[in-house]
C-alpha positions as CSV (number, residue, x, y, z in Angstrom):
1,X,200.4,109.5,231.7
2,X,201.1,106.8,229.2
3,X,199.6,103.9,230.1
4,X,202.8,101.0,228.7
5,X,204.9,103.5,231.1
6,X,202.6,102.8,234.0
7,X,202.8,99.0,233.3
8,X,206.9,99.8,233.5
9,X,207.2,101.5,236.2
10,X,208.1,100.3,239.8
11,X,208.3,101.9,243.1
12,X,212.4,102.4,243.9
13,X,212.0,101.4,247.4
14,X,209.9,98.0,247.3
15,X,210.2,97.2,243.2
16,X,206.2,96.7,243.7
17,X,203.6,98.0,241.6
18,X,202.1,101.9,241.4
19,X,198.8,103.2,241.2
20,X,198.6,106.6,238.5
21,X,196.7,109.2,240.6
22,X,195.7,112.0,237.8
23,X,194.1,114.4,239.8
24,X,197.2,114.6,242.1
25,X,199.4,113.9,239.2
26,X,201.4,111.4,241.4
27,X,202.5,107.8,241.0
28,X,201.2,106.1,244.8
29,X,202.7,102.7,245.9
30,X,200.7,101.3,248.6
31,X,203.1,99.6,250.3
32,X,205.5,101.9,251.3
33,X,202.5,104.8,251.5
34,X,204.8,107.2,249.2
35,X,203.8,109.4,246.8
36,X,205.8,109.9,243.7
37,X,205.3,113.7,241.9
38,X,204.5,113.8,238.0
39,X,206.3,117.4,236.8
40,X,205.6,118.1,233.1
41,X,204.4,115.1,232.6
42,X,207.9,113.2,234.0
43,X,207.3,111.0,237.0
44,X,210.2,111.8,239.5
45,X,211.3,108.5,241.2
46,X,213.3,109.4,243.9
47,X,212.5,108.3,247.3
48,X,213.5,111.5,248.7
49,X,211.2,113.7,246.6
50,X,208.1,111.3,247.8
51,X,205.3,112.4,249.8
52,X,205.4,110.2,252.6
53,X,201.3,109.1,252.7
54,X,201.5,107.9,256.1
55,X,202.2,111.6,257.5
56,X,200.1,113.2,255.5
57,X,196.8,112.7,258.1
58,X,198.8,113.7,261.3
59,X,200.0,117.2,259.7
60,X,195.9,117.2,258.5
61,X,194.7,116.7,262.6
62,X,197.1,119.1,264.0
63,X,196.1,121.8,261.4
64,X,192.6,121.5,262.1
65,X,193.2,121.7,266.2
């Protein structure tokens, strides 16, 4: 990920800032606790394709009962 977009780039919900996560290949903002995919090296900025961070453990607990 090029790091002058990263310094561009905003979350669409909040306008706040967003942390790169390479190993995941997503684009995180903390303050809504989404999860913005990176497909072929193309960060894809629509709320609705996020990964909502805040459901993530729930799914993780009831999957492991």
């Amino acid at each position: 990920m090029n790091a002058r977009l990263l310094d561009i780039l905003v979350c669409p919900v909040c306008k706040g800032p967003l942390d790169y996560d390479k190993k995941a290949q997503e684009l995180i903002c903390n303050a809504d606790k989404l999860a913005y995919p990176i497909r072929d090296g193309i960060p894809i900025m629509w709320a609705d394709e996020a990964r909502d961070l805040s459901a993530t453990p729930a799914a993780g607990d009831a999957a492991a009962q």
